[in-house]
C-alpha positions in Angstrom: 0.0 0.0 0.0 2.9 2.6 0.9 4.4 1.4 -2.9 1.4 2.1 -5.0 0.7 5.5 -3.1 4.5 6.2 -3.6 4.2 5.4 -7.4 0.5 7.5 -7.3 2.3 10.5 -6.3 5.0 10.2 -9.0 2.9 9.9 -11.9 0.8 13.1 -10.7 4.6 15.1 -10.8 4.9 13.6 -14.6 1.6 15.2 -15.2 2.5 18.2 -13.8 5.6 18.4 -15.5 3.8 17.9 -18.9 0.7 20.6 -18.3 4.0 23.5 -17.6 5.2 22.2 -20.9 2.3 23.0 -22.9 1.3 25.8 -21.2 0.6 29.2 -23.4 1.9 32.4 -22.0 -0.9 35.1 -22.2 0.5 38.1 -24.3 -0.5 41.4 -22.7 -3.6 43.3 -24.5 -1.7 46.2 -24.9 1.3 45.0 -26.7 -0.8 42.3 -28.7 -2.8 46.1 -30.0 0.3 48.1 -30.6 2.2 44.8 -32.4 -1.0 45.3 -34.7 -2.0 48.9 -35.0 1.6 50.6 -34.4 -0.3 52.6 -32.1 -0.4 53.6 -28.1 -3.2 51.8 -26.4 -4.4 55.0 -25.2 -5.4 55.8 -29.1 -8.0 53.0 -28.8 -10.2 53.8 -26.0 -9.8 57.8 -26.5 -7.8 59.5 -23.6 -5.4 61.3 -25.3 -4.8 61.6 -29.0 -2.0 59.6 -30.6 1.1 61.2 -31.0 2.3 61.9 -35.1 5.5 60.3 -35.7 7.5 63.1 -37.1 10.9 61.0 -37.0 12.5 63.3 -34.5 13.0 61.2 -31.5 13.2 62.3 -28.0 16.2 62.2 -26.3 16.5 59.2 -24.2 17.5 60.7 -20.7 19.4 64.4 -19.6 22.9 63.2 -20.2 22.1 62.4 -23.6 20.9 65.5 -24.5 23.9 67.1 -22.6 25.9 65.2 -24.5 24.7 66.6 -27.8 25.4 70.4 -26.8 28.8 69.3 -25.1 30.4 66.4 -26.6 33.4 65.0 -24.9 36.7 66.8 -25.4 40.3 66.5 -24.7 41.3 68.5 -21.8 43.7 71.2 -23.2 47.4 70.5 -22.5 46.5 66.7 -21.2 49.3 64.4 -21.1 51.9 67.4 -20.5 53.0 67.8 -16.6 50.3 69.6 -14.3 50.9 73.1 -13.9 52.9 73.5 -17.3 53.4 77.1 -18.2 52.4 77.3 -21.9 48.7 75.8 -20.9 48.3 78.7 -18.2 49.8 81.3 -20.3 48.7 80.5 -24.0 50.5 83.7 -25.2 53.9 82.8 -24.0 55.5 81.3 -26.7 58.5 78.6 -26.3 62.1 80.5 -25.3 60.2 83.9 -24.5 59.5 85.4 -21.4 57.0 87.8 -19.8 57.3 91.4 -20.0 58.5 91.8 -16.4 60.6 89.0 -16.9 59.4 86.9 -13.9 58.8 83.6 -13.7 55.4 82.5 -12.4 55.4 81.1 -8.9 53.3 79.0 -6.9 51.3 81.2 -4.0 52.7 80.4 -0.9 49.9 78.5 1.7 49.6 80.3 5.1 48.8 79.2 8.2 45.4 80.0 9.8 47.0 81.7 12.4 49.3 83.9 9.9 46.1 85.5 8.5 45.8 88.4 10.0 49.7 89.2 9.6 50.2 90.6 6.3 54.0 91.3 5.7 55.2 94.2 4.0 58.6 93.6 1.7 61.4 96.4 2.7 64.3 94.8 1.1 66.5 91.7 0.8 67.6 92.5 4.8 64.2 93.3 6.4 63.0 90.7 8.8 59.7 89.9 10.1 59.2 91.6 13.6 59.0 89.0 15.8 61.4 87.1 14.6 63.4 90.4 15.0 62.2 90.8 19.0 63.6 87.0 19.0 67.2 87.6 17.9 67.7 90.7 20.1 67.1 88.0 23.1 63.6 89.6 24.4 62.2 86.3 24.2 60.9 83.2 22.1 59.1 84.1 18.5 55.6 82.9 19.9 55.8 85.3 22.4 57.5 87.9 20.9 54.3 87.9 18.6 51.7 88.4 21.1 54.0 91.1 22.4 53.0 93.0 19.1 49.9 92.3 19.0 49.1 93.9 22.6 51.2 97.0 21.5 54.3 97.1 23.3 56.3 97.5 20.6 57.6 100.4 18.7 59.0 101.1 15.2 60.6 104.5 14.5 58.0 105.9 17.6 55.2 104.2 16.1 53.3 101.3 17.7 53.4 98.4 15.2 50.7 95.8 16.2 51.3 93.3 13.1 53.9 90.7 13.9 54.8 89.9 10.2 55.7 94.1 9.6 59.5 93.9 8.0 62.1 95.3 10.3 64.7 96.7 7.5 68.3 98.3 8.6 67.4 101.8 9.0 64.7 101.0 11.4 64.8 101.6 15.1 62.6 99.4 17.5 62.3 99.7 20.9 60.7 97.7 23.6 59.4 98.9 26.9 61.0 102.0 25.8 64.3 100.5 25.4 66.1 100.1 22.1 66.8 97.0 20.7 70.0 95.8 18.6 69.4 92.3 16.6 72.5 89.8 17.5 74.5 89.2 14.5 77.1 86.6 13.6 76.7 84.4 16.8 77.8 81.1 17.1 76.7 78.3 19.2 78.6 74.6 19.5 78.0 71.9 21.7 81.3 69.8 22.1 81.4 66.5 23.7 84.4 66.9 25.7 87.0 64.0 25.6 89.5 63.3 28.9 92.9 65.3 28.9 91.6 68.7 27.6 91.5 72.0 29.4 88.8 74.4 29.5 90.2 77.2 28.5 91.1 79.3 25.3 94.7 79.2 25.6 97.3 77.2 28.3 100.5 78.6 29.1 101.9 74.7 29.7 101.0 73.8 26.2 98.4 71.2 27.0 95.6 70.6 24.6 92.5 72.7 25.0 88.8 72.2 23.8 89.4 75.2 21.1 91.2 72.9 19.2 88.5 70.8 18.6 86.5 73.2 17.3 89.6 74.9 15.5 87.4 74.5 11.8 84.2 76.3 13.5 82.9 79.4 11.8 82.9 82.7 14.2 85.1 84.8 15.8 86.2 85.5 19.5 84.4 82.3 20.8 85.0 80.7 24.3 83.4 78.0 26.4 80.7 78.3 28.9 81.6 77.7 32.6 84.1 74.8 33.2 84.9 71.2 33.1 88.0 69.3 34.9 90.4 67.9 32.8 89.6 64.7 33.8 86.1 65.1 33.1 84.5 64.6 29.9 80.9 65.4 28.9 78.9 68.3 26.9 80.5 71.5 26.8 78.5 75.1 25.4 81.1 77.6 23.2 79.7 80.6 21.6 80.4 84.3 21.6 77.6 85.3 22.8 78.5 87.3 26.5 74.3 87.8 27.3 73.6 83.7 27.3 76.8 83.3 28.9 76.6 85.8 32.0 72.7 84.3 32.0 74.1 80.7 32.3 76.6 81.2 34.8 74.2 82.9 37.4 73.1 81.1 40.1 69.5 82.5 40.3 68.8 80.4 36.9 69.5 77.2 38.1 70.8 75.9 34.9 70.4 71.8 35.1 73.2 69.8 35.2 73.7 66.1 35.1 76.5 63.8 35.5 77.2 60.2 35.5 79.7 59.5 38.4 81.8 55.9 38.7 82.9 55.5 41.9 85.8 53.0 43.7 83.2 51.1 45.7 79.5 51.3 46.3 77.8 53.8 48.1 75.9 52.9 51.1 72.7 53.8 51.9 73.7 55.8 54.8 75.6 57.7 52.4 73.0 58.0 49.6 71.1 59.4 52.4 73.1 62.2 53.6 73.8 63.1 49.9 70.0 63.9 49.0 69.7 65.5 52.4 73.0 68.2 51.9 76.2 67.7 52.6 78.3 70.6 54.6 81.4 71.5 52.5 83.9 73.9 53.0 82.3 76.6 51.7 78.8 75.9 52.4 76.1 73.2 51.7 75.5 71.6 48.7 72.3 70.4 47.8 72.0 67.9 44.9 68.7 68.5 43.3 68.5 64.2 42.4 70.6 61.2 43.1 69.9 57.4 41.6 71.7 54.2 41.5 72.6 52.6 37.8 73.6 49.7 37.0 75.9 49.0 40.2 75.9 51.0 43.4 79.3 52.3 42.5 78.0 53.9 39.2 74.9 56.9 40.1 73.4 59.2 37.9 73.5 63.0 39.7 71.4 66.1 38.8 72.4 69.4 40.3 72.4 72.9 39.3 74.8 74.6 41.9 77.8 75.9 39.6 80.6 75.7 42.1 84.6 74.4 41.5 84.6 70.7 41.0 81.1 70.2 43.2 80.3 66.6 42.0 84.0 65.3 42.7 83.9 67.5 46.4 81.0 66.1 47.5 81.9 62.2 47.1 85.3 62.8 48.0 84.0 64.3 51.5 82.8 60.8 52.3 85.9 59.0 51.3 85.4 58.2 47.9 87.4 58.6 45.1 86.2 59.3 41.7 87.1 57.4 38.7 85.1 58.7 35.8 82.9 61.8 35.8 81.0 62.9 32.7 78.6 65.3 32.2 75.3 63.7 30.1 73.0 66.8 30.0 73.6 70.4 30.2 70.7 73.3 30.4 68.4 70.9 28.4 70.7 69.8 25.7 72.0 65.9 25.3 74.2 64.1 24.0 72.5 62.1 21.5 74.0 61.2 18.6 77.3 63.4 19.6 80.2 61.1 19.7 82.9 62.1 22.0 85.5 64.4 20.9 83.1 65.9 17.7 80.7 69.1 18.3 78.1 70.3 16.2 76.3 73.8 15.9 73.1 74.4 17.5 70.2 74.6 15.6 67.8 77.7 16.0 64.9 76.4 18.3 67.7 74.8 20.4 68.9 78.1 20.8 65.1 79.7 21.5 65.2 77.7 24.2 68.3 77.9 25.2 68.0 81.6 25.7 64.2 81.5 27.1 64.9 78.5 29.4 62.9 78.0 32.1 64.7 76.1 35.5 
């Protein structure tokens, strides 16, 4: 009984297969009257009249009929290199040159913040003003800027309140009333100081001295900043500039100062103690402003900014130590990366912003 309903139910699929076979497809009554009559259905029951075929044929969609005003072009000049000079200027010929005989350059892009500074060309010397207020050592170009701007700045007896106004050579500016003269032809070098070289300019013994190292340096009448031991080795500051000098060397700065120190034998903790609390030296107290172990307890990392004759070596010699090696791994804000020993290098110019604006 299952078979023959089984068999039942597949001869009722054959069937079904056969009636799809010969099934008609009903043609739609429209396109079965237009296939006959070449004409819109709407012509036969009378809503709108049919439309005389007058063999102009409507354009198939907007771009089309775009397309017929505007047909698609070569761009003019394409395939040459963007911005080529015959395609923006069709009337200068090959070899020729404009009338004023300069060439065409690109507009410079300002900043948003540069907007409202419009700079007025004096001549090949002029300089901006606040770059100006910079060099004279009133302070950093950012501030110098929002000096001018509040009006405390004068050119020739006129306040100036644009920061971007050129500063030529016959100009006088003053500043709080006081005149200011732009530093020229100052040098600044950082030299990594090797062992066996005396800080000075010239030694009556013969021995070397650090100006030979920086015997090939551009500038005149330079000299080094403060003082390192000959056996100590580290950065070293020579310029010529007296202002940053006598700045650096007073003690009301607090000019930062860091030295590695390698000692004979470890430093105990008493010790370590008393040295982060203030030792009492001969001619006064010495405060150390950080101390640290490295890699042993003989070999500590020391920052301090007091400026006094051979500090670092005075203070661990008052405890009974004797110091091997002593170099000097940061100065004022300035390392020693990628400065091998023995080779200098010149400051660059935000180095020496910030070296002359420093903040302790």
């Amino acid at each position: 009984m299952p078979y023959e309903s089984f068999k039942i139910s597949d001869e009722l699929l054959e069937e079904k297969k056969k009636n799809r076979k010969v099934a008609v497809k009903k043609e739609d009554p429209a396109r079965a009257f237009k296939k006959e009559t070449n004409e819109p259905i709407s012509a036969r029951f009378g809503d709108k009249p049919a439309r005389k075929d007058t063999g102009d044929k409507k354009p198939k969609n907007k771009i089309e009929k775009a397309d017929e005003k505007r047909p698609f072009k070569k761009a003019p000049g394409e395939g040459k290199k963007p911005f080529d000079r015959k395609d923006r200027h069709p009337e200068v010929e090959a070899g020729e040159e404009d009338e004023d005989d300069e060439p065409i350059r690109k507009k410079k892009r300002r900043h948003h913040h540069d907007e409202d500074e419009e700079e007025e060309v004096k001549g090949p010397e002029a300089m901006p003003l606040n770059k100006y207020l910079a060099h004279s050592g009133v302070c950093s170009r950012r501030d110098a800027a929002l000096l001018v701007k509040e009006g405390k700045v004068k050119i020739n007896g006129e306040v100036i309140t644009n920061p971007g106004h050129k500063v030529g050579d016959e100009d006088v500016v003053y500043f709080n009333d006081k005149k200011l003269t732009i530093q020229k032809g100052m040098v600044y070098i950082l030299l990594n100081k090797p062992k066996d070289y005396i800080t000075t300019n010239d030694d009556p013994q013969g021995r070397k001295t650090v100006m030979q190292l920086v015997a090939t340096a551009e500038g005149e009448r330079l000299f080094p900043v403060g003082r390192l031991d000959r056996n100590t080795s580290g950065l070293l500051l020579i310029t010529n500039d007296g202002d940053l000098t006598q700045k650096l060397a007073h003690p009301s700065n607090r000019v930062k100062k860091i030295y590695q120190v390698t000692l004979d034998k470890p430093v105990t903790k008493a010790d370590f103690e008393k040295i982060i609390n203030g030792l009492d030296l001969e001619d006064g107290k010495a405060h150390v402003d950080a101390l640290s172990y490295l890699e042993t307890k003989s070999e500590l990392g020391i920052e301090i900014h007091i400026g006094r004759n051979r500090i670092v070596r005075r203070i661990f010699e008052s405890l009974g130590y004797v110091v091997e090696k002593l170099d000097r791994v940061m100065y004022a804000n300035l390392t020693k990366k990628n400065l091998p020993r023995g080779k200098w290098r010149y400051l660059n110019e935000r180095e020496i912003v910030l070296l002359k604006h420093f903040k302790s």
